[in-house]
C-alpha positions in Angstrom: 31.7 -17.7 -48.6 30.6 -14.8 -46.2 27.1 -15.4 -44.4 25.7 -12.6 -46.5 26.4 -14.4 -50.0 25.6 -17.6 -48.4 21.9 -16.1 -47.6 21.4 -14.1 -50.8 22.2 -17.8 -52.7 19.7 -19.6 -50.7 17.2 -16.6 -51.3 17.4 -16.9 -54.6 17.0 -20.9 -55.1 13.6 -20.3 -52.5 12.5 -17.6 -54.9 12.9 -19.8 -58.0 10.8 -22.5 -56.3 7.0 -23.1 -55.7 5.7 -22.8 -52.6 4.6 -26.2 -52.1 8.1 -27.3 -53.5 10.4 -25.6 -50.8 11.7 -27.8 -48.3 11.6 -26.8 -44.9 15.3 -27.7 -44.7 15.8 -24.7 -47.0 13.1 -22.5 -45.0 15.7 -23.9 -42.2 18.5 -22.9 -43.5 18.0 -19.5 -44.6 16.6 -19.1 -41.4 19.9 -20.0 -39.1 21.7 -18.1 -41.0 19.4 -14.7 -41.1 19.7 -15.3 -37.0 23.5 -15.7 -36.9 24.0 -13.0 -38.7 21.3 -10.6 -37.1 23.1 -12.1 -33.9 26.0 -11.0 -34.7 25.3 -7.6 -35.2 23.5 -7.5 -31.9 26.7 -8.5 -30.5 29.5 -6.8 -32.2 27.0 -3.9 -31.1 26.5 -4.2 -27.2 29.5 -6.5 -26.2 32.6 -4.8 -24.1 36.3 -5.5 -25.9 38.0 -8.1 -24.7 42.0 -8.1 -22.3 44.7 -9.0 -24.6 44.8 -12.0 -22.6 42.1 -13.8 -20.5 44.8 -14.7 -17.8 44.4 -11.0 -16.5 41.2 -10.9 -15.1 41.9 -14.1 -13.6 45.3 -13.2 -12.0 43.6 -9.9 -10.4 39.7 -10.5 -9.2 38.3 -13.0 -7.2 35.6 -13.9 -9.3 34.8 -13.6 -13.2 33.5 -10.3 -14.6 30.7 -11.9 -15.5 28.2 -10.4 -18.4 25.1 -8.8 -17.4 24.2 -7.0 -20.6 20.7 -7.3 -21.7 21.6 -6.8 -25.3 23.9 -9.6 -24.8 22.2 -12.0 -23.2 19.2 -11.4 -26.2 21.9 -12.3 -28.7 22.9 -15.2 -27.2 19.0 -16.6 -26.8 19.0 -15.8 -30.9 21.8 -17.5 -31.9 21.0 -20.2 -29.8 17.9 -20.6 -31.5 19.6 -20.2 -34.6 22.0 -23.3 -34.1 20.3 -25.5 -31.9 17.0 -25.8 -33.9 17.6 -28.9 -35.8 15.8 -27.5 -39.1 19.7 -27.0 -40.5 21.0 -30.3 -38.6 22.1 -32.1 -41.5 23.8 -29.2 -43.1 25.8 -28.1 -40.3 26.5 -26.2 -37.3 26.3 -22.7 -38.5 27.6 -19.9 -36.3 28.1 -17.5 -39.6 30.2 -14.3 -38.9 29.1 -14.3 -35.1 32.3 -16.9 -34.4 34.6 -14.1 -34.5 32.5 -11.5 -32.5 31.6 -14.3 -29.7 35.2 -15.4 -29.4 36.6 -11.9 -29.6 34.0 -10.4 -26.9 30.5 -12.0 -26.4 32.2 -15.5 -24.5 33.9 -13.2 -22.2 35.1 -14.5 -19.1 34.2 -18.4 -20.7 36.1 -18.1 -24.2 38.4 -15.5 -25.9 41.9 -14.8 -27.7 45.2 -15.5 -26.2 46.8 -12.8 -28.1 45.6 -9.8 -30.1 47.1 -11.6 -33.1 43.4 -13.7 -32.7 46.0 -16.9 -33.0 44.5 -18.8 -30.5 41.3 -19.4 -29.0 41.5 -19.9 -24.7 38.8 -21.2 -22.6 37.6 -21.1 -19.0 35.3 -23.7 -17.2 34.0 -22.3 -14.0 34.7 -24.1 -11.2 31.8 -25.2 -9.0 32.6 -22.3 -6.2 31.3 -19.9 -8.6 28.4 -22.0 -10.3 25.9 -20.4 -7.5 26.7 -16.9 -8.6 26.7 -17.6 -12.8 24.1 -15.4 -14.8 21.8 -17.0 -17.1 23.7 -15.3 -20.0 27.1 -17.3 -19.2 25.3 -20.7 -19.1 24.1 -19.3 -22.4 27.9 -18.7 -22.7 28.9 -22.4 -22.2 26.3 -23.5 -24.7 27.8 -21.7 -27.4 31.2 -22.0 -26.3 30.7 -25.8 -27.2 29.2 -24.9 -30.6 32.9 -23.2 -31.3 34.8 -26.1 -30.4 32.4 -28.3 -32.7 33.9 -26.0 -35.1 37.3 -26.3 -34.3 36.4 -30.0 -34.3 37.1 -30.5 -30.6 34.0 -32.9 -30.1 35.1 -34.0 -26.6 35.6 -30.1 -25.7 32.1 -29.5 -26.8 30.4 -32.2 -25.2 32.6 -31.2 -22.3 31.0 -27.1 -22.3 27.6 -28.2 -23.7 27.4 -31.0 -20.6 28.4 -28.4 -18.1 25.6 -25.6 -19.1 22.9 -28.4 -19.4 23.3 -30.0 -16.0 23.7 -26.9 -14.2 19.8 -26.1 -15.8 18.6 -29.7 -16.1 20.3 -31.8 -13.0 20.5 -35.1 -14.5 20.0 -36.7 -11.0 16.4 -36.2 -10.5 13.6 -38.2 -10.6 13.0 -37.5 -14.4 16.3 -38.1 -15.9 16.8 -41.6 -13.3 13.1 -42.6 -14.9 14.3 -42.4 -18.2 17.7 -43.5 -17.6 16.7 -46.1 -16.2 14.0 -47.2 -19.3 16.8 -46.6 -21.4 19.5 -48.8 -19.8 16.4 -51.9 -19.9 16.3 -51.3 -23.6 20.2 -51.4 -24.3 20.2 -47.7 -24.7 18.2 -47.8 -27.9 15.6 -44.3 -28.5 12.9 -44.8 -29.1 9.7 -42.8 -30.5 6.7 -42.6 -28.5 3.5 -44.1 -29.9 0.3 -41.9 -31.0 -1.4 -42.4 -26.9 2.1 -40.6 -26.0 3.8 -43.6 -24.4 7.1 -45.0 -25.9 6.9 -48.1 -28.1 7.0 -51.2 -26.7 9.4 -52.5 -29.7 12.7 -51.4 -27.5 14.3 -55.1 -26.7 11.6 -55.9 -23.7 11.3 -52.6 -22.0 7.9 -51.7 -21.1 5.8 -50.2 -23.0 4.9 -47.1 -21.0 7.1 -44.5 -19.4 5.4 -42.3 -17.1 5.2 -38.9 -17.7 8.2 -37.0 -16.2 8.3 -34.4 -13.5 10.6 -31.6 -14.1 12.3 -30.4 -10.8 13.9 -26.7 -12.4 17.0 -25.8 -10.8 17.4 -22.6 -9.1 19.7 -21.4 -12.1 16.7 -22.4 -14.4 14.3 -20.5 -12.5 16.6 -17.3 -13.0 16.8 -18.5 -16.5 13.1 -18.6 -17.1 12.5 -15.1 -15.3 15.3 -13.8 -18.0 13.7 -15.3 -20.8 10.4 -13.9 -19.5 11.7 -10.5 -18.9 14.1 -10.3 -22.3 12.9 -13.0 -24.5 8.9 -13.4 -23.6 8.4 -15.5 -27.1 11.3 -17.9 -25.9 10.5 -20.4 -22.9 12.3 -22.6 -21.0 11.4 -25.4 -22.8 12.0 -24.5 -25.9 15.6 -23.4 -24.5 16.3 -27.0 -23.6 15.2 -28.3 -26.8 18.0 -26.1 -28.5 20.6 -26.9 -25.9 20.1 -30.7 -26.3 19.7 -30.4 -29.6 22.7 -29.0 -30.2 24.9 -31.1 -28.0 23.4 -34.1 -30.1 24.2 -33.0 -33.5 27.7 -30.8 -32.1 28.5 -34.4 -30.6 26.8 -37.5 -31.9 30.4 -38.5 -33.7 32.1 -38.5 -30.2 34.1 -41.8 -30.0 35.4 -43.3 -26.7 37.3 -46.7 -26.7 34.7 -48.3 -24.5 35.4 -49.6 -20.7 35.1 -53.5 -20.4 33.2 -53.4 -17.2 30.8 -50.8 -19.0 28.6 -51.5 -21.7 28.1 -47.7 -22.9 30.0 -45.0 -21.9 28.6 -41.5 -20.4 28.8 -39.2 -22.6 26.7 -41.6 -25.1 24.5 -42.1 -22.3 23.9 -38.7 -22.2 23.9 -37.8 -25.9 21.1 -41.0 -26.2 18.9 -39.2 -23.2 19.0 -36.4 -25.3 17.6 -38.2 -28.6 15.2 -39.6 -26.4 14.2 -36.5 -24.9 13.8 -34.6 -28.0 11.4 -37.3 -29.7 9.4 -37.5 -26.6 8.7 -33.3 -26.7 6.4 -31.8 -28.4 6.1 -30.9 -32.3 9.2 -29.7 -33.5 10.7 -29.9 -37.4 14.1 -31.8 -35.8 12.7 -34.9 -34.7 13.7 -36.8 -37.7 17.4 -35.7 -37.0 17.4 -36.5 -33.8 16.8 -39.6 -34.5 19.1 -40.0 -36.6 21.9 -38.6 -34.9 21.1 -40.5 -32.3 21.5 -43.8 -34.1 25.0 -42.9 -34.7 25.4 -42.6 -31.1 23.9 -46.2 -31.0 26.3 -47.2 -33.5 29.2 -45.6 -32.0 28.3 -46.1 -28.4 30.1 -49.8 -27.6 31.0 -52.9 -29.5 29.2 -55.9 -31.5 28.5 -57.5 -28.2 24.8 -57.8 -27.0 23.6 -56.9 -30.6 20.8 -59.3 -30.9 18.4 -59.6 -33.4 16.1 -57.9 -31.2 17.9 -54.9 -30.5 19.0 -54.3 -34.5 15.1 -54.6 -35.3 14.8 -51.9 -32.6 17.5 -49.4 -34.6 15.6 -50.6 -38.1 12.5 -49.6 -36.6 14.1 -46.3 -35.1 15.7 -45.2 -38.5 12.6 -46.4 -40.5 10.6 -43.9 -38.5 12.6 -41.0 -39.1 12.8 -41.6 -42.8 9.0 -41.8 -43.0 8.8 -38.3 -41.1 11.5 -36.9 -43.1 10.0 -38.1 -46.3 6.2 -36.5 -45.2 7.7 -33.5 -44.0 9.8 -33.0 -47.2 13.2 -33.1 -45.3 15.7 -34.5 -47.9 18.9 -34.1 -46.7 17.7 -36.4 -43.5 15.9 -39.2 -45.9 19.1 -39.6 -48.2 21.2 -39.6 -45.1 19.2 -41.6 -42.9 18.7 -44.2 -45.6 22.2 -44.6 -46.6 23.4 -45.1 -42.8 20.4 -47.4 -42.6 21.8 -49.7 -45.3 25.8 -49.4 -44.2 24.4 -50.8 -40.7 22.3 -53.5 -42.4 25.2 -54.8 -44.1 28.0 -54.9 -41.4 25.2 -56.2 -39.0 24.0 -59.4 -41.4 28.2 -60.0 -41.9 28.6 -60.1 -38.4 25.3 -62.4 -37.9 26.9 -64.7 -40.7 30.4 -64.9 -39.0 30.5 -64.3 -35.4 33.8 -63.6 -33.6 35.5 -63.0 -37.0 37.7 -60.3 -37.4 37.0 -59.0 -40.6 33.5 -61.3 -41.3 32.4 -60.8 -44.7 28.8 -61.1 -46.0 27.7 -63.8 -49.3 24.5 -64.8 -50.1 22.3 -62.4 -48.7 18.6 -62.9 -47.5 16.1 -62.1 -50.1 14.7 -59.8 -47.4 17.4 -58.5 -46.8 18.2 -57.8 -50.4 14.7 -56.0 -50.4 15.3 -54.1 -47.6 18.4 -52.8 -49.2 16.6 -51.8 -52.7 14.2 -50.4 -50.6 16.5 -48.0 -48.6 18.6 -47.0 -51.5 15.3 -46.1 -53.2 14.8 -43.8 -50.6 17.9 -42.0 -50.5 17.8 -41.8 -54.6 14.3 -40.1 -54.6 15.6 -37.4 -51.6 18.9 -36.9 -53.9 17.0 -36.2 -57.0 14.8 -34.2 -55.0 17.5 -32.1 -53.3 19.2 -31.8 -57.1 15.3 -30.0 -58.4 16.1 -27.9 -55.6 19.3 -26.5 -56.4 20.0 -24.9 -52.9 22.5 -27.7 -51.7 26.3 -27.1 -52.5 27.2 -28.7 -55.8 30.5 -30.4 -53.9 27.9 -31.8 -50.8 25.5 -33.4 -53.5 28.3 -34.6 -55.7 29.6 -36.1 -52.2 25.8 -37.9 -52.4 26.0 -39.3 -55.2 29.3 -40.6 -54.7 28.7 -42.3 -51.9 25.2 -43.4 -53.2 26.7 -44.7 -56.1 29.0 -47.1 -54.1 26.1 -48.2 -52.2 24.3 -49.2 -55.3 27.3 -51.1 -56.4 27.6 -53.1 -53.5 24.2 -54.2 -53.6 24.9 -55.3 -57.7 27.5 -57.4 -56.0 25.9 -58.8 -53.4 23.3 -59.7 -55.4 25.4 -61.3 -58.3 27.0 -63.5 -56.1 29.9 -61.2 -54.6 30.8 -60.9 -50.6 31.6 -57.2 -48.4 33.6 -56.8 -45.7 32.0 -55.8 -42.7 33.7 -53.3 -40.1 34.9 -55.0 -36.6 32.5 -51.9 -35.1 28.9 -51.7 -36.1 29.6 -47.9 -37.0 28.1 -46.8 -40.2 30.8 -44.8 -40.4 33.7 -47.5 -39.7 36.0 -46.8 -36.7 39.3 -49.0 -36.2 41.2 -49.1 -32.9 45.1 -49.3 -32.3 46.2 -48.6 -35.7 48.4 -45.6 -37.3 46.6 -42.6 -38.8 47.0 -43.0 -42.9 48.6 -39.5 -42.7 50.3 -38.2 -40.3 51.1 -41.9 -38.4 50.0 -41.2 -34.5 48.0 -43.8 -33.0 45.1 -42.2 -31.3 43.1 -44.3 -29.0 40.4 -44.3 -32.3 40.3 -43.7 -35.6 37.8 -42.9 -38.5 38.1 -45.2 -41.9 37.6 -43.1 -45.1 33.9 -44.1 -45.6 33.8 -44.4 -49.5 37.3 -47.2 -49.7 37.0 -47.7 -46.0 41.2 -48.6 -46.3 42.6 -45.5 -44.7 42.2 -44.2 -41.6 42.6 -41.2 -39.9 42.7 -39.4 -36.3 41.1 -36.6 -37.3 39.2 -34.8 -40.4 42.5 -32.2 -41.1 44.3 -35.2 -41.8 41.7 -36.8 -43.9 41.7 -33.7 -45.8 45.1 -32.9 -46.0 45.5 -37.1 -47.1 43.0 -36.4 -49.8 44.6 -32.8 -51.0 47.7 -35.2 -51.2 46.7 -38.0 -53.4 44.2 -40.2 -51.5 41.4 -38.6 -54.0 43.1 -40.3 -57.0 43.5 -43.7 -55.3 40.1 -43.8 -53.4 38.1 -45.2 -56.0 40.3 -48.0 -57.5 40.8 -49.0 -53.5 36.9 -49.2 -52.9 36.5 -51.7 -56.0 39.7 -53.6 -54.7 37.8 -54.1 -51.3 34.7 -55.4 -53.0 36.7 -57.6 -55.6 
């Protein structure tokens, strides 16, 4: 569906609703999308044509031709915004019809076709001999050029663009980032959000209980940034520009999976995507706090294995998760309550397995706690009150809230068997969303490093989602349910 048809839909389910009924997900939404697509036509617009083939400029100048185009560079700032928000978070990375008009000309000298066949997408990384001479509009490139590879579902590319823009504006190695690096690392890398006096909680597994304010030492590419913005974009600041950016490489990259090193307890990208989380809830106001917290519990999940999981720390992750459902639920954010509580109840049941039966390699959970039966109830509560919610609405895809309820359905069924007796299987990886390690892919058979478990029968796995969908276009879809009750019989 084009961005146009998606935006008249979306117009029409805000029109049929009250105002005090509209979600500000929707108001979201609609929004992203209106700024792709006036992006786009700011950019198909002003942006030169692209060389049949990158490699040209590159055999023939010393340097990249870089972009200086005002009209540009404003396009860039908007779809920025558009993307890196958070409002639309849960629904998506939407980049609209401005892919093909960024890859085909605005991402020139960073991204661009190999061929005039538009086949094949090529990128460039800068090396560091020409990082003193880059423009603000292609750090703004290397952003977005990390929102297309979360498209093409390149999540290591991504973090690897999004990384390289943010720490040319923001150098992690200041006082700042160390300070809160540093808190972090005393709290087993767990976010946290700051209390009402503006200091972090003290809840975080014995960290203190307050982080001192940080001093932000601007880079001389962010000062040229900053006078851009002032001179181009005077509604947009710097700050608000880092919110997007880190923003984005959260949501673009909170499913990145790295076998982790034995001698290292959480790898760097995570430590990075979790600074992120934590940055974003420390800022001020802004609509995507909820999601940013709960990406960032993914990353938690994702970021290492079951050792060092104490009781402590798990109550820190409840209490992070708890919080952003309450937000969610005040603000009228939906999509992030039913999410957030569902991923809240997946961890709470692979976490109380592995309490039950340490060391085991596929521990399995019986005779729950009553509190932790109520919990459960609780959460799945929740999650059914934002579905019925987002069903009054009408503005989610039919397909995406029938995805919901499936998945909310199964939820509810475990807990029936839990609570008549029955066991579950936990995961050997306290990811909600169930990662296995040295095993084939259920489809094509290569043995990546990691790979994802289908997340409603959890017994096929898969190195990446083309596979899983091409799997379930195959057959998997009529199997997947009678396998899910097979696991819990």
């Amino acid at each position: 569906m084009s961005t146009e048809l998606t935006v008249k839909k979306l117009e029409k389910a805000a029109d049929a609703l009250p105002d005090d009924a509209r979600s500000p997900e929707l108001t979201g939404e609609l929004a992203c999308l209106r700024g792709a697509q006036k992006a786009a036509e700011v950019l198909e617009e002003s942006a030169p044509g692209t060389p049949q083939t990158m490699t040209d400029w590159r055999a023939g100048l010393r340097r990249p031709p870089w972009q200086t185009s005002t009209r540009v560079f404003k396009g860039l700032v908007r779809l920025l915004e558009a993307v890196g928000t958070g409002l639309e978070a849960c629904a998506g990375i939407h980049l609209g019809d401005a892919k093909g008009v960024l890859v085909s000309s605005a991402l020139h000298p960073i991204a661009g076709y190999t061929s005039e066949e538009q086949t094949s997408v090529q990128l460039y990384l800068p090396g560091p001999e020409y990082e003193a001479s880059m423009p603000s509009s292609a750090l703004l490139q290397l952003l977005l050029a990390g929102a297309v590879l979360k498209l093409e579902k390149n999540d290591s590319g991504a973090f690897h663009y999004l990384s390289r823009a943010i720490n040319l504006l923001w150098p992690p190695v200041n006082a700042a980032m160390l300070e809160r690096g540093q808190h972090m690392a005393r709290g087993r890398w767990m976010p946290e959000w700051p209390t009402a006096a503006g200091s972090v909680g003290s809840a975080n597994c014995g960290a203190p209980a307050a982080l001192p304010a940080p001093a932000p030492t601007p880079s001389p590419l962010a000062r040229a940034m900053a006078s851009d913005l002032a001179a181009h974009c005077p509604d947009v600041s710097l700050a608000q520009l880092e919110r997007w950016a880190r923003m984005l490489r959260l949501q673009a990259c909170c499913m990145l999976t790295e076998p982790p090193h034995p001698a290292q307890p959480i790898t760097v990208p995570h430590q990075h995507l979790l600074l992120d989380c934590q940055v974003l809830l420390e800022g001020p106001p802004h609509g995507g706090k909820p999601a940013a917290a709960m990406f960032g519990s993914q990353v938690v999940l994702l970021s290492g294995s079951w050792e060092g999981w104490g009781r402590l720390r798990a109550s820190a992750l409840d209490e992070l998760l708890d919080k952003a459902i309450a937000v969610a639920e005040e603000e009228k954010r939906w999509l992030v309550v039913v999410q957030a509580a569902m991923q809240a109840a997946s961890w709470s049941i692979d976490f109380a397995a592995m309490q039950a039966q340490p060391g085991a390699r596929r521990p399995q959970l019986r005779a729950p706690s009553p509190a932790l039966m109520a919990r459960l109830r609780s959460l799945n509560a929740k999650a059914r009150a934002g579905l019925e919610a987002l069903k009054a609405g009408k503005w989610v895809a039919k397909a995406a809230r029938r995805d919901m309820e499936e998945s909310l359905s199964d939820q509810e069924n475990d807990m029936e068997l839990l609570a008549r007796g029955g066991s579950l299987t936990a995961s050997p990886n306290p990811a909600c969303f169930h990662i296995t390690v040295n095993q084939p892919c259920s489809f094509c058979g290569g043995r990546p490093p990691v790979l994802q478990h289908c997340s409603a029968c959890k017994q096929r796995s898969y190195c990446s989602k083309d596979c899983q969908l091409a799997d379930w276009r195959m057959g998997h879809k009529h199997e997947c349910k009678e396998l899910a009750a097979q696991r819990r019989s």
